[in-house]
ChimeraX commands (.cxc) that place a marker at each C-alpha (Angstrom):
marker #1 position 2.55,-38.89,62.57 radius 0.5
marker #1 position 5.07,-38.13,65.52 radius 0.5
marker #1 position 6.54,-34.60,66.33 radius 0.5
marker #1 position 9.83,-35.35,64.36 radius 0.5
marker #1 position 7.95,-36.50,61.29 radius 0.5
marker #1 position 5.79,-33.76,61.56 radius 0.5
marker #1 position 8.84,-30.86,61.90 radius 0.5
marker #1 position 10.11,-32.93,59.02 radius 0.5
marker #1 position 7.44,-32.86,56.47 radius 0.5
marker #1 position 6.46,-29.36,57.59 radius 0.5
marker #1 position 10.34,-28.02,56.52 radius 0.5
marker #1 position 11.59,-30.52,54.30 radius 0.5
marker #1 position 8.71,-31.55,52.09 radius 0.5
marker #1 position 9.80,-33.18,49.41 radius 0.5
marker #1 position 13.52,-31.18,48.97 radius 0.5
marker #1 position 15.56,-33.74,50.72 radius 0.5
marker #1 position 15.56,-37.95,49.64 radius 0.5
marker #1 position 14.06,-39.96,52.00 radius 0.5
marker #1 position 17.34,-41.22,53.26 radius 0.5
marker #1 position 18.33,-38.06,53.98 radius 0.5
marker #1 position 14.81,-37.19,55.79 radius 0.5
marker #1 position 15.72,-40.29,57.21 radius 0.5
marker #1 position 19.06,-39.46,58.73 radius 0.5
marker #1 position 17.79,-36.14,59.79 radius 0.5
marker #1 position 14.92,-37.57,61.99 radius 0.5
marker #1 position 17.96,-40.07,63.85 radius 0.5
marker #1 position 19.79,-36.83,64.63 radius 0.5
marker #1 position 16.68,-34.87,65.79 radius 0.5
marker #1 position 16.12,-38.32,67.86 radius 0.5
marker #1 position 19.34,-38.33,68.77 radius 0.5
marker #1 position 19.29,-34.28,70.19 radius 0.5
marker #1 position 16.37,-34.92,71.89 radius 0.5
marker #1 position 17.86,-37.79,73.71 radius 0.5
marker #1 position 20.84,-35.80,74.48 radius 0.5
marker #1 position 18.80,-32.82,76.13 radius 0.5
marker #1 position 16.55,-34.94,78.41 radius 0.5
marker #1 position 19.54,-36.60,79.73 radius 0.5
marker #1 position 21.49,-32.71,80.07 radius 0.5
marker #1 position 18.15,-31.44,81.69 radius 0.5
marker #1 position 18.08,-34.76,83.71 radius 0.5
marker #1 position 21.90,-34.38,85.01 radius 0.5
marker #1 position 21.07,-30.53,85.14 radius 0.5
marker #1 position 18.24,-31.30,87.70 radius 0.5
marker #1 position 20.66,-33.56,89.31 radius 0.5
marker #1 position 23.35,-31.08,90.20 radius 0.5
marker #1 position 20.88,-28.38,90.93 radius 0.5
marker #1 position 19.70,-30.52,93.91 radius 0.5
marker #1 position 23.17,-31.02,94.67 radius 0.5
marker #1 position 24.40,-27.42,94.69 radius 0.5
marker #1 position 21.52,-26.77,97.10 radius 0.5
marker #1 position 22.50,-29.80,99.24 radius 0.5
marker #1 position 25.47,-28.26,99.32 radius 0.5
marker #1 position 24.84,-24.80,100.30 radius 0.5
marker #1 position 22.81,-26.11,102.95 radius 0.5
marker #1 position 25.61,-27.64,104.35 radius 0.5
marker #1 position 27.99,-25.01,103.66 radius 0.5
marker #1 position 25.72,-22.44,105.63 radius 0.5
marker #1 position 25.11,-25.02,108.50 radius 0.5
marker #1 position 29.09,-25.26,108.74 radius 0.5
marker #1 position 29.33,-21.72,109.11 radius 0.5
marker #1 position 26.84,-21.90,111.72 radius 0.5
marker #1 position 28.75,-24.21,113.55 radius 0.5
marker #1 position 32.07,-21.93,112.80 radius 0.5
marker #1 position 30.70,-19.34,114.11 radius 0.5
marker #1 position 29.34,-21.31,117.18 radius 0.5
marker #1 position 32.44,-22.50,118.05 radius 0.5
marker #1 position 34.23,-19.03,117.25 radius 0.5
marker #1 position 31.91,-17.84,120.08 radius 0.5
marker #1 position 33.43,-20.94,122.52 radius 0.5
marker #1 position 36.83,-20.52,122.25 radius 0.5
marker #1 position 36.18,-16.48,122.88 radius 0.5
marker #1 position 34.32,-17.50,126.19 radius 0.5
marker #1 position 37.11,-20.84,126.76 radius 0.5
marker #1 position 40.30,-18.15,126.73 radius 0.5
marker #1 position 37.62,-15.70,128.61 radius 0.5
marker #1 position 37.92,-18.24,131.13 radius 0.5
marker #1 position 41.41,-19.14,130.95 radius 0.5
marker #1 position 42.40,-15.83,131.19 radius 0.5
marker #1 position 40.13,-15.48,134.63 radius 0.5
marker #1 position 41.50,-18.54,135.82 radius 0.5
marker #1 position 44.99,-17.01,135.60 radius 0.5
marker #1 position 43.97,-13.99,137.46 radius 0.5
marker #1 position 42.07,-16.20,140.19 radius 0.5
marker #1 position 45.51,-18.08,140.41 radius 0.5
marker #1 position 47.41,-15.05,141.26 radius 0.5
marker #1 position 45.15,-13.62,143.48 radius 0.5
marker #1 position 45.40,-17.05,145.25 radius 0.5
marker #1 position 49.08,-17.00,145.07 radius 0.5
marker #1 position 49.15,-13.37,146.35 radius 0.5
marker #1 position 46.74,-14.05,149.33 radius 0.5
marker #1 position 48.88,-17.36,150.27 radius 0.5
marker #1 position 51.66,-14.94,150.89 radius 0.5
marker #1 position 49.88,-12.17,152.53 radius 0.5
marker #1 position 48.83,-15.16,155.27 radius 0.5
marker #1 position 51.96,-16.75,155.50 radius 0.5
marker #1 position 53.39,-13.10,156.10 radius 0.5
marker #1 position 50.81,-13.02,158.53 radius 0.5
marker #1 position 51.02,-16.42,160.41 radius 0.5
marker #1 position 55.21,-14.88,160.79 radius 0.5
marker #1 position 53.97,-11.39,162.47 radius 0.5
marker #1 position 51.77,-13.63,164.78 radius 0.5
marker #1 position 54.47,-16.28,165.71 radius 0.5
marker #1 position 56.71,-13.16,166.63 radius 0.5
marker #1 position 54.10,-11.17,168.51 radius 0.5
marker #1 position 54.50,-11.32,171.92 radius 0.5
marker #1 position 50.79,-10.49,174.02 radius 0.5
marker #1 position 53.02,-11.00,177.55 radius 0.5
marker link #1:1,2 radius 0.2
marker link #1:2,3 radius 0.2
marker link #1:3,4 radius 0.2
marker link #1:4,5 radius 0.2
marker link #1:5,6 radius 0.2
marker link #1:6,7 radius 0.2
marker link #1:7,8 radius 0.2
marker link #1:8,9 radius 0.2
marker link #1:9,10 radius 0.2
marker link #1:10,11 radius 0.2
marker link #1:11,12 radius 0.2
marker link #1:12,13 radius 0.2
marker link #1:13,14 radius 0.2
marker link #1:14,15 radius 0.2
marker link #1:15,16 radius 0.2
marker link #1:16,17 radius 0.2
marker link #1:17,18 radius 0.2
marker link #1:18,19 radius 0.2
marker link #1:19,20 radius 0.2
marker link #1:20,21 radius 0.2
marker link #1:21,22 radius 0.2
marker link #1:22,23 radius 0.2
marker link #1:23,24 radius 0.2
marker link #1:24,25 radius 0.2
marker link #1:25,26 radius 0.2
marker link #1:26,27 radius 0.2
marker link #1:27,28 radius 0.2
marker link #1:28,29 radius 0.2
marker link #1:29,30 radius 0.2
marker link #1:30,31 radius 0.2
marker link #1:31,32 radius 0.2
marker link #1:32,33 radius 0.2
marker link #1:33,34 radius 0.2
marker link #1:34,35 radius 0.2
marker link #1:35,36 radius 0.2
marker link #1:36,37 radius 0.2
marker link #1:37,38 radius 0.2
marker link #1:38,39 radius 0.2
marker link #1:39,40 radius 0.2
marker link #1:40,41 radius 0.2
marker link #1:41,42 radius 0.2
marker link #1:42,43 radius 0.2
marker link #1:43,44 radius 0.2
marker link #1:44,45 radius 0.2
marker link #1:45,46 radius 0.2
marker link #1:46,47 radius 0.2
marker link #1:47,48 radius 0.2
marker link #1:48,49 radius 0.2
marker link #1:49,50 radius 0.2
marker link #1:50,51 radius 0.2
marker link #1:51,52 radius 0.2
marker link #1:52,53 radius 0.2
marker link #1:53,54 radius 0.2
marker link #1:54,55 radius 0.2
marker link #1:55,56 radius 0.2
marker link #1:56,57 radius 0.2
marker link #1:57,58 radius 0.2
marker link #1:58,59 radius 0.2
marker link #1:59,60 radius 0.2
marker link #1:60,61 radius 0.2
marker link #1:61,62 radius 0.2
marker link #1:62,63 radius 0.2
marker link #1:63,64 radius 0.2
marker link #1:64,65 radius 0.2
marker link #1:65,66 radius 0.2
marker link #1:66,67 radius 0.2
marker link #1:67,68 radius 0.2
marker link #1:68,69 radius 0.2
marker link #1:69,70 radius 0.2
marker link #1:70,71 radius 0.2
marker link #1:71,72 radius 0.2
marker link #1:72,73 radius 0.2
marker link #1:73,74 radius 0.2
marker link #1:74,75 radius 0.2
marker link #1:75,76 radius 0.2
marker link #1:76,77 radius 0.2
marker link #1:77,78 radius 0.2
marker link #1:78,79 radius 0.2
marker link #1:79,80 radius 0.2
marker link #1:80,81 radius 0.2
marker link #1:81,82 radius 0.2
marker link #1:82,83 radius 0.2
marker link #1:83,84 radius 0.2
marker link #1:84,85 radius 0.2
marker link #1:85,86 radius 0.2
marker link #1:86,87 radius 0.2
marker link #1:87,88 radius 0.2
marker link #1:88,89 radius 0.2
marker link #1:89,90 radius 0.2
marker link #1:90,91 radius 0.2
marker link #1:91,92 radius 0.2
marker link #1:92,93 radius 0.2
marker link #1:93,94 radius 0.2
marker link #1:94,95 radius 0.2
marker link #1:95,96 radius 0.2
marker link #1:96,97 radius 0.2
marker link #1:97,98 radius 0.2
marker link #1:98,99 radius 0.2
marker link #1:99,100 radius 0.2
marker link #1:100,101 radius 0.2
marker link #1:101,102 radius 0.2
marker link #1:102,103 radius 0.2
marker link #1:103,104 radius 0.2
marker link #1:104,105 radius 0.2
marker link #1:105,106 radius 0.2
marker link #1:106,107 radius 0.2
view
């Protein structure tokens, strides 16, 4: 005697037909069925949803990382635009300087 028929014969005894002990035992069958597949899909999408945070705290990571870059890139861009002046600025002092020499006179 199986689980079902067991549950069954333990509630039912001999108050229901046999058809209807019958149908009962499909439905139980039927349940059953039904909640191995839920708990199947449910183990399913568990794995999933940890998949998925996994990847959702790796992209932060990367976020982040690349947060930090573009700090450091316009870091740099902004030095590079202060170097350029300063070039530009020093250009012109020696040019300024290259005149005062070409009108200098050591005679």
């Amino acid at each position: 005697m199986d689980t079902i028929d067991t549950l069954i014969s333990g509630c039912y005894d001999s108050a229901m037909s046999k058809p209807d002990l019958e149908q009962l035992e499909v439905s139980v069958s039927t349940l059953l069925e039904a909640y191995r597949k839920l708990k199947d899909e449910n183990q399913k999408l568990t794995v999933q949803v940890e998949k998925l945070t996994r990847e959702g705290q790796s992209s932060s990571k990367e976020k982040e990382f690349i947060k930090e870059k573009l700090g450091r890139l316009s870091e740099l861009e902004e030095a590079n635009k202060n170097n350029e002046n300063d070039r530009k600025q020093i250009r012109e002092k020696i040019a300024h300087l290259l005149e005062k020499l070409e009108t200098f006179d050591l005679t």
